[in-house]
Each structure stands twice: as structure tokens, then as C-alpha cells.
C-alpha positions in Angstrom: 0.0 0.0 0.0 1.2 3.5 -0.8 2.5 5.6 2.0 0.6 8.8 0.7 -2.6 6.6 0.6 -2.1 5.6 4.1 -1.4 9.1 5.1 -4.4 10.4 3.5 -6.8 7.6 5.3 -4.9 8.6 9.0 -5.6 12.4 8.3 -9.0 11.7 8.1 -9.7 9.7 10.5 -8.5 12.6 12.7 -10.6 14.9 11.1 -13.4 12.7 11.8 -12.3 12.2 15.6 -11.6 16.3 16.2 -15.0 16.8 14.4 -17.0 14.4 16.8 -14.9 15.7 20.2 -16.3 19.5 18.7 -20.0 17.8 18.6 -19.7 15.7 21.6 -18.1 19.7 23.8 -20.9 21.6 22.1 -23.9 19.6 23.8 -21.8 18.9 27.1 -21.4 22.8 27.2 -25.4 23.8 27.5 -24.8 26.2 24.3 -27.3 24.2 22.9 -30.2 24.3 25.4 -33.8 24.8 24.4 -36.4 26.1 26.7 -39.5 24.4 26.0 -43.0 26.6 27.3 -45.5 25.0 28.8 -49.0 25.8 28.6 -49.9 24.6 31.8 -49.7 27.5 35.0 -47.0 26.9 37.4 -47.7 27.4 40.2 -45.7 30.4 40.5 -47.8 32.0 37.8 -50.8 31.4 39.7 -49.5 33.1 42.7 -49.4 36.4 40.4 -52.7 36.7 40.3 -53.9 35.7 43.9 -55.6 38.1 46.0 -57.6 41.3 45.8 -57.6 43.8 42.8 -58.9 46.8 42.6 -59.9 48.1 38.9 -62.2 50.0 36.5 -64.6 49.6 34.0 -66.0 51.2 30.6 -68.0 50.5 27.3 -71.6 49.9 27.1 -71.7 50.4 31.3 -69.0 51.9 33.8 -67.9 51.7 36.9 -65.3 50.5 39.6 -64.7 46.5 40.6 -63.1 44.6 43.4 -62.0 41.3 42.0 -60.8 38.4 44.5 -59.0 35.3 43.2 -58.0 32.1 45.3 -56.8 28.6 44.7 -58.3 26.0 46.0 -55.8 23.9 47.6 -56.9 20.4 46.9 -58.1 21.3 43.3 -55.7 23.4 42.4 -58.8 25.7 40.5 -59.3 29.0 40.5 -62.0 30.9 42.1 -63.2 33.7 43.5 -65.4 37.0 43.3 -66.5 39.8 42.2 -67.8 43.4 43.3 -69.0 45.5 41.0 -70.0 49.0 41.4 -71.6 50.6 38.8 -71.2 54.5 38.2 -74.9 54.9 38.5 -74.7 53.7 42.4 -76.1 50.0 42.0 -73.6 47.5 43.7 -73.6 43.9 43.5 -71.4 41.2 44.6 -71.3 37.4 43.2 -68.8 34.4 42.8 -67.0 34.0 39.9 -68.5 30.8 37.5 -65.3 30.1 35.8 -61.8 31.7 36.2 -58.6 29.9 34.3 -55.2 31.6 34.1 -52.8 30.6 31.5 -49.8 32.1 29.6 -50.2 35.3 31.6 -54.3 35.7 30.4 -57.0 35.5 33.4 -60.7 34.5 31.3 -63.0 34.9 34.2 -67.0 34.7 34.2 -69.8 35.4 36.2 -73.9 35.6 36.0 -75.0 39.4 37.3 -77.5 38.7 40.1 -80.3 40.8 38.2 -80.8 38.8 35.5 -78.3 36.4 35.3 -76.8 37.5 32.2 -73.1 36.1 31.8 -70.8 38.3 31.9 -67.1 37.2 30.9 -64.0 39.0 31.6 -60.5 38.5 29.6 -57.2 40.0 30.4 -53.6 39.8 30.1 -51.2 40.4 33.0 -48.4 42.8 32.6 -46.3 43.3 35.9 -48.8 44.2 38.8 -51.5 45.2 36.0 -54.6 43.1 34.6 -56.1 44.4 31.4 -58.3 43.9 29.1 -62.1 43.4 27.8 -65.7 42.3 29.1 -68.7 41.1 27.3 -72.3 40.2 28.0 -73.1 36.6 26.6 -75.7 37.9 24.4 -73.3 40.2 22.9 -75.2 43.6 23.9 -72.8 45.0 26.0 -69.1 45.1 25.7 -66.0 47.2 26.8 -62.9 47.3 28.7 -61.4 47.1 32.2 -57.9 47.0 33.7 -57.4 46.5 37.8 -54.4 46.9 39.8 -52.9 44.2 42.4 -52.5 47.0 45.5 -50.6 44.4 47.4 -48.0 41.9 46.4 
């Protein structure tokens, strides 16, 4: 066999050796991690939202809320309730049908005690701030809100 033949095949067989110890230091180095979400709430994400806040309301009515959120600590759910004062003095209070937090967005619902329309509140959660809109389920009255956590 040719000595330049047999040189060639041992040069690249190292190639191939320094190529796979590169590979092999890139994965071992965590330059290469990948952060996969998850849709599911942590519960750190929950504990964001706990608690009282205090918030306003416009569109089709207006007014001030006080909205109370807790987890229940078997379920894991979210609950709560709801205090709504509307800017023409009426004032009602009732629990919360449905509330769900996921990737920072609170859809919460509720039936007002008058009439029991359902009334459904989404919102997304920016620092200590909940904002977003409200609508009545048959679509008659919509508008926005945004609350404030007071305490963290």
C-alpha cells in the first residue's frame, strides 16, 4: 500500500475524531439548550394573580370592581369574586362561575345577580396590572377594564 494513501486515510480519521470531540463539547457545554414553554400554570404563575384587585370599568356600562381570586388547595382551581359597582350607584357582589389563568391571560365569568346574564371577563397580566375586555353573553354590552394588584 502506498504511503501517501495511508497518510491520507490517517488524516482523516482525525478529522473525523476532532469533528465528533467538537460535537460531543458543544452539547456537554449547555450552548445548545432549548427552553421548551408550557401551557400549563406553574404554580408560581398562579401566585401572580392571587388576591384582591382593585380596577375599573367602561364601554356599554362603567364603573369600579373589586376582584378576589383564590386557589383552592386540593383542586388546584381558581375561584373567586366579584364586586362590581356601577357608576350609576347600584352594587352587587357574586362568585366567579369560571376563572382559568394561562400564559399570563385570566378568562374569568360570572352571572350578574339581576338577570343572570353572563358576563365574561378576559385579560392579560403585565407586571402588577390586569387588562383587558368584558362582554355580556348575548353580545349587547361590551367594553374594557384594567385592575391593579394593591398588594404583592
Amino acid at each position: 500500500m502506498p504511503i501517501a494513501l495511508v497518510f491520507s486515510f490517517v488524516l482523516m480519521l482525525i478529522k473525523i475524531l476532532l469533528l465528533s470531540l467538537i460535537g460531543v463539547s458543544l452539547l456537554t457545554t449547555g450552548h445548545a439548550q432549548v427552553a421548551i414553554p408550557s401551557s400549563h400554570p406553574t404554580p408560581d404563575s398562579i401566585a401572580l394573580i392571587l388576591g384582591q384587585w382593585n380596577g375599573s370599568f367602561e364601554g356599554a356600562s362603567s364603573g369600579k370592581f373589586e376582584l378576589t381570586l383564590r386557589q383552592d388547595s386540593g383542586s388546584q382551581q381558581l375561584s373567586g369574586q366579584i364586586v362590581v359597582m356601577l357608576s350609576d350607584g347600584d352594587r352587587y357582589s357574586t362568585k366567579l362561575k369560571k376563572a382559568v389563568f394561562t400564559n399570563n391571560q385570566l378568562v374569568a365569568s360570572y352571572s350578574e345577580p339581576d338577570d343572570g346574564s353572563n358576563v365574561t371577563l378576559t385579560g392579560q397580566l403585565a407586571g402588577s396590572v390586569l387588562k383587558g375586555n368584558w362582554a355580556v353573553s348575548d353580545g349587547q354590552a361590551t367594553g374594557t377594564w384594567q385592575a391593579i394588584h394593591p398588594i404583592r
